[in-house]
C-alpha positions as CSV (number, residue, x, y, z in Angstrom):
1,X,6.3,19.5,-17.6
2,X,3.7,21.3,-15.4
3,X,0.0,19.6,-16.2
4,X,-2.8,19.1,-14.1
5,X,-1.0,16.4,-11.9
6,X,0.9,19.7,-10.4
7,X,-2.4,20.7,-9.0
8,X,-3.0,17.9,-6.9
9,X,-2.9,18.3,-2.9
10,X,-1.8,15.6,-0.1
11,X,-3.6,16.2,3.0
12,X,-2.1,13.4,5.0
13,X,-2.9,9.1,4.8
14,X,-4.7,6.8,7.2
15,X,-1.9,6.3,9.2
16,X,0.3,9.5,8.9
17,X,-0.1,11.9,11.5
18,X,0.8,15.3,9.4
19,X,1.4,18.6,10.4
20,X,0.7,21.5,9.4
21,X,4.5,23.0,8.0
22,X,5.1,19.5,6.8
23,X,1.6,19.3,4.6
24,X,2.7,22.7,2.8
25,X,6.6,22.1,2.1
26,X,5.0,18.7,0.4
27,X,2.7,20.4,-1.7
28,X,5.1,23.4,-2.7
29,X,7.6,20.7,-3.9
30,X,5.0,18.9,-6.0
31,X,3.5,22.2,-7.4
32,X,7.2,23.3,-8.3
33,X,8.4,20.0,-9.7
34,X,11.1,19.5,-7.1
35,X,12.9,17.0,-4.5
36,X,11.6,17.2,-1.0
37,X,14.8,16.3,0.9
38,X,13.7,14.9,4.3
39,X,15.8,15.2,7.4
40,X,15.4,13.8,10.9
41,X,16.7,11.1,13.2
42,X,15.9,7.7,12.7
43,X,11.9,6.8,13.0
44,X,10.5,10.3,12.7
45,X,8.6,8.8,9.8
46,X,10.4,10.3,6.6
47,X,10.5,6.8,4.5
48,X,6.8,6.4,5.9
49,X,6.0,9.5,4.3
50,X,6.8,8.7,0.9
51,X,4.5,5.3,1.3
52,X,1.7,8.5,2.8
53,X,1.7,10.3,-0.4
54,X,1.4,7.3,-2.3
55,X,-1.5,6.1,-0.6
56,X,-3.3,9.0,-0.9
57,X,-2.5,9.9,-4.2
58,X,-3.5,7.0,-5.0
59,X,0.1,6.9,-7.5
60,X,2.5,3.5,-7.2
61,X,5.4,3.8,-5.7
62,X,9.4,2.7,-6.4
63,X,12.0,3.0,-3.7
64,X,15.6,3.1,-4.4
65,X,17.5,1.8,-1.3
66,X,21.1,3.7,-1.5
67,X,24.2,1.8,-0.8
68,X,27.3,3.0,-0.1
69,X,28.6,1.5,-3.1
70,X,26.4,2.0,-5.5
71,X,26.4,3.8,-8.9
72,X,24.1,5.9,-10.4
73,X,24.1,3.8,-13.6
74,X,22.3,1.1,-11.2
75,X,19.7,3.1,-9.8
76,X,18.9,4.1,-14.1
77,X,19.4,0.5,-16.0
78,X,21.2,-2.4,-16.1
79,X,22.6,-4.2,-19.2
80,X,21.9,-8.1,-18.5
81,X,25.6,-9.3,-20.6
82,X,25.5,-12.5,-18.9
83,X,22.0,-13.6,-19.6
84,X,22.9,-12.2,-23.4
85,X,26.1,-14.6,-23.1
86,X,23.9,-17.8,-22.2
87,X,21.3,-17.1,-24.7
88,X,24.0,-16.7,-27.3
89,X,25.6,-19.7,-26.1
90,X,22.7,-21.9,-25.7
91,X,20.3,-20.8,-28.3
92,X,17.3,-21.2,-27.0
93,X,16.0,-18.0,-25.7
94,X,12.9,-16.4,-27.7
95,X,14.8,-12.9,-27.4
96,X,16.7,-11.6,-30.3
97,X,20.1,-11.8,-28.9
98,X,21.4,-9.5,-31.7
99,X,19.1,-6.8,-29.9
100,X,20.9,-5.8,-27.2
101,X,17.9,-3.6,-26.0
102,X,16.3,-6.8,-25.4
103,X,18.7,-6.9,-22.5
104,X,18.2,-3.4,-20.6
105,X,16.5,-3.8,-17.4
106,X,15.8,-0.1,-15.6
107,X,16.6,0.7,-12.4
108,X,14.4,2.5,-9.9
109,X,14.7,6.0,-11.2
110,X,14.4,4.2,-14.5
111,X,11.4,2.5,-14.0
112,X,9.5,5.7,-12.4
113,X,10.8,7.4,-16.2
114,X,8.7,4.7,-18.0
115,X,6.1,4.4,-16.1
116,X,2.9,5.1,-17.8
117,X,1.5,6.8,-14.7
118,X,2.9,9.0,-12.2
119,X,4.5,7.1,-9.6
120,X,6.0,8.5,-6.4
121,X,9.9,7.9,-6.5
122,X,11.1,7.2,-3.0
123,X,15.5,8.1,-2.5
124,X,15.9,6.7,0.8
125,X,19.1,7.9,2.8
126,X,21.1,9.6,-0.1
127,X,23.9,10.3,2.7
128,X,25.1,7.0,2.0
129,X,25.7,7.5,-1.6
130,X,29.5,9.4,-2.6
131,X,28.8,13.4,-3.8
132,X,29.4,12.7,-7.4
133,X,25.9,9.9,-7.2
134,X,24.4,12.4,-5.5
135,X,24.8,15.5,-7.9
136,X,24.8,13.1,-11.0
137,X,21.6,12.2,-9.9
138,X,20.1,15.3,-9.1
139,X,21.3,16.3,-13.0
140,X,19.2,13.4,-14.4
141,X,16.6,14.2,-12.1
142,X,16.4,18.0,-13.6
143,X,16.6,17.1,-17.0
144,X,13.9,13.9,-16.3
145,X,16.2,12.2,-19.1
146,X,19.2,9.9,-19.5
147,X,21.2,8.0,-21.8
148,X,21.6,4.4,-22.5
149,X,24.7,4.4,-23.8
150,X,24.9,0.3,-24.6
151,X,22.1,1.2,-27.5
152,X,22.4,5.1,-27.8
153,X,19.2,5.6,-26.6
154,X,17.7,8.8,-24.8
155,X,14.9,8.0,-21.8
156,X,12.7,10.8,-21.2
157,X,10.2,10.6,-18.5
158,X,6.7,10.1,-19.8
159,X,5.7,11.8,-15.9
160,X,7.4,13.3,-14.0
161,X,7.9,11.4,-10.2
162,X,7.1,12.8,-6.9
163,X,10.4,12.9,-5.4
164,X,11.3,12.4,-2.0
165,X,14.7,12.2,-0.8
166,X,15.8,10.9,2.8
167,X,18.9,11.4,4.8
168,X,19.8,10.3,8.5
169,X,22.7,13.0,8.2
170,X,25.7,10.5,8.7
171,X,26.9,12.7,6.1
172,X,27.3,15.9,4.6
173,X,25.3,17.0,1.2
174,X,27.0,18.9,-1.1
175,X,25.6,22.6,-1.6
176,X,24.6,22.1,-5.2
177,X,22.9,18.8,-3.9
178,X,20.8,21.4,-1.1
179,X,20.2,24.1,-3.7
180,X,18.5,21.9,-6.1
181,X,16.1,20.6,-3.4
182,X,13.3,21.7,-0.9
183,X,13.9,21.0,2.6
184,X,12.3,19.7,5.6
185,X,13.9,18.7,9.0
186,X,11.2,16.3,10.8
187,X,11.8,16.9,14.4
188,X,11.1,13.8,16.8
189,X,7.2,14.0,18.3
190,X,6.9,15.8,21.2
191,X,4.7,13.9,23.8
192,X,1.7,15.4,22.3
193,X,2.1,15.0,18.7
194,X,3.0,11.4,19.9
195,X,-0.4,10.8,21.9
196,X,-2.0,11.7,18.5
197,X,-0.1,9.5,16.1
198,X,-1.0,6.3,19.1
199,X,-4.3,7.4,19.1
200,X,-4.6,7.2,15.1
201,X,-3.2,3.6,15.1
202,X,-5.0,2.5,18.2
203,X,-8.3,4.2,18.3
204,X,-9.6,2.1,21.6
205,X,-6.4,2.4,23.1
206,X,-7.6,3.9,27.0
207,X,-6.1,6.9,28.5
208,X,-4.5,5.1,31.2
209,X,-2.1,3.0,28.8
210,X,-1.8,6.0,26.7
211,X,-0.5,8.6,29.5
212,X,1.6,5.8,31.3
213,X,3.3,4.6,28.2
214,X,4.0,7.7,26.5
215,X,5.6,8.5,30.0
216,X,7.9,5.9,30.2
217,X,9.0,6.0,26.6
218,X,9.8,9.0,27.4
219,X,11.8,8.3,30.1
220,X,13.9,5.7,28.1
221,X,14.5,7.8,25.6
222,X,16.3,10.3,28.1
223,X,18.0,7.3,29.8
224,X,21.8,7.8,29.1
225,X,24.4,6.3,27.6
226,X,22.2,4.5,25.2
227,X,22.9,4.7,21.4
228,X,19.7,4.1,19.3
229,X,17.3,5.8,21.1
230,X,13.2,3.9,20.6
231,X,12.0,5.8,18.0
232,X,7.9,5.8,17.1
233,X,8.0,2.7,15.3
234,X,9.7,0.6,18.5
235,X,6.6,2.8,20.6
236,X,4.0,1.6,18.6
237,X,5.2,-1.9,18.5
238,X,5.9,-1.9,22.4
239,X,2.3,-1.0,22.9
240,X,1.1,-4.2,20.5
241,X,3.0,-6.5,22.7
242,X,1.7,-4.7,26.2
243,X,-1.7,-5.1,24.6
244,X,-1.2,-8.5,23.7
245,X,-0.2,-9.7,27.0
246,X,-3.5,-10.9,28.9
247,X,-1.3,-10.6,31.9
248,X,0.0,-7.3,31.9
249,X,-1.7,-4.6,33.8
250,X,-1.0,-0.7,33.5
251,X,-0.6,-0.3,37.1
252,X,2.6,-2.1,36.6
253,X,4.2,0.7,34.6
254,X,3.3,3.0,37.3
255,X,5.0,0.7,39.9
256,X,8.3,1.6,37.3
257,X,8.0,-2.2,35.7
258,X,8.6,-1.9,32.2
259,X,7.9,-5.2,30.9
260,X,9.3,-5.9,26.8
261,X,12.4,-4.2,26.9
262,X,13.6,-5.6,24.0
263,X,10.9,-4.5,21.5
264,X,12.1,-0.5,22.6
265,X,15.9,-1.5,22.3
266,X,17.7,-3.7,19.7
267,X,21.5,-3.0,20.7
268,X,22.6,-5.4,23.5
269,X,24.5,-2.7,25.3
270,X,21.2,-0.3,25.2
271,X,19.4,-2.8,26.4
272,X,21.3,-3.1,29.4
273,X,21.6,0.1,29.8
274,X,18.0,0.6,29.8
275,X,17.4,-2.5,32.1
276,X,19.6,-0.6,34.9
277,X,18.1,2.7,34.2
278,X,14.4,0.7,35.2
279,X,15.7,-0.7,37.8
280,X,15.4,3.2,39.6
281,X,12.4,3.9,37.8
282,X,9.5,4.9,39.7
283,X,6.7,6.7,37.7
């Protein structure tokens, strides 16, 4: 299914900060019509990247949120019987209830299969998912076709999707779910990389906040004992609220007062945690 949408190149999105080895393993996967399984702790910005290549591609895109319980039929169609039953029942639907394809609703890998442009198919954290969703899906993926079986009916994908797959690792993949799929770990920011992606979503932001709050991020995310670590999205939103506050000053963070704990952690025992950890800070 190779065409001239294999050719096209992301080169990062307003807001995604990308690098270099990242740019290239999303390309390759595009260019050889595969998955790009995404790895990386919580807020490294693998869900966000999927909305990236969207944006930039200027293609739609249709995430499929896995639960633990779902099954794969789900994420391709879903017979409506009970909607069928009332308009049976009640007679007064303009469908023909005798066609029972007037009752199959696609899923989100569905959906990206009838689309009538390429979309960009978003898998976020397949680890949830049992191994047989995960290598069942993979197979429909390959073959960019499935059956409905209700009406005997084969979808095949009028474009093929840009697919990216997430996973927080909570769980192994299977091997035949690695081999069929590129892979990228995306390793947390290091302070630098992370002074570029604030500087990207606040352009006037002075040096002084920037230095002193990347510093004491940081600090919190070394501060132990805690469980969910602030990841980028918690940093970003820290800084709104510091901004915000008419009151605050930066020499306060120097002083080790780290006002807004609660926008960094969302667990009560990390927060506590965190607020005796501050208690001893001095920057």
């Amino acid at each position: 299914m190779h065409d001239e949408n294999s050719l096209i190149r992301f080169a990062g999105a307003s807001k995604y900060v990308l690098d270099e080895e990242l740019a290239k393993i999303v390309n390759i996967s595009m260019a050889l019509e595969m998955p790009l399984l995404l790895k990386g702790e919580p807020g490294t910005g693998k869900t966000m990247l999927a909305y990236a290549i969207a944006e930039a591609l200027s293609m739609p895109l249709i995430v499929l949120n896995v639960k633990s319980s779902m099954k794969l039929v789900e994420a391709l169609y879903q017979y409506d019987t009970l909607t069928r039953l009332n308009d049976s029942r009640f007679g007064d639907s303009k469908r023909d209830v005798s066609n029972i394809e007037n009752y199959i609703r696609m899923g989100k890998i569905g959906q990206s299969f009838v689309s009538d442009i390429r979309v960009v198919l978003l898998i976020d954290e397949i680890d949830k998912a049992d191994t047989d969703f995960q290598d069942d899906m993979l197979d429909v993926l390959d073959q960019m076709s499935f059956d409905i079986i209700e009406i005997d009916k084969t979808i095949k994908a009028k474009n093929r999707p840009v697919v990216i797959i997430t996973s927080n690792a909570k769980k192994d993949l299977s091997d035949p779910f690695l081999g069929r799929c590129n892979f990228h770990h995306i390793a947390f920011p290091d302070p630098d990389m992370m002074r570029t992606i604030l500087s990207v979503h606040f352009p006037d932001i002075s040096k002084e906040l920037l230095e002193n709050s990347v510093r004491a991020f940081y600090r919190l995310r070394d501060v132990r004992g805690v469980e969910k670590k602030p990841a980028t999205r918690e940093l970003i939103n820290w800084i709104r609220a510091l901004k915000a506050d008419l009151d605050f000053k930066v020499k306060d963070l120097t002083k080790g007062e780290v006002p807004y704990l609660g926008v960094l952690f969302k667990k009560s025992p990390d927060y506590t945690v965190a607020q005796g950890a501050v208690s001893r800070f001095r920057l």
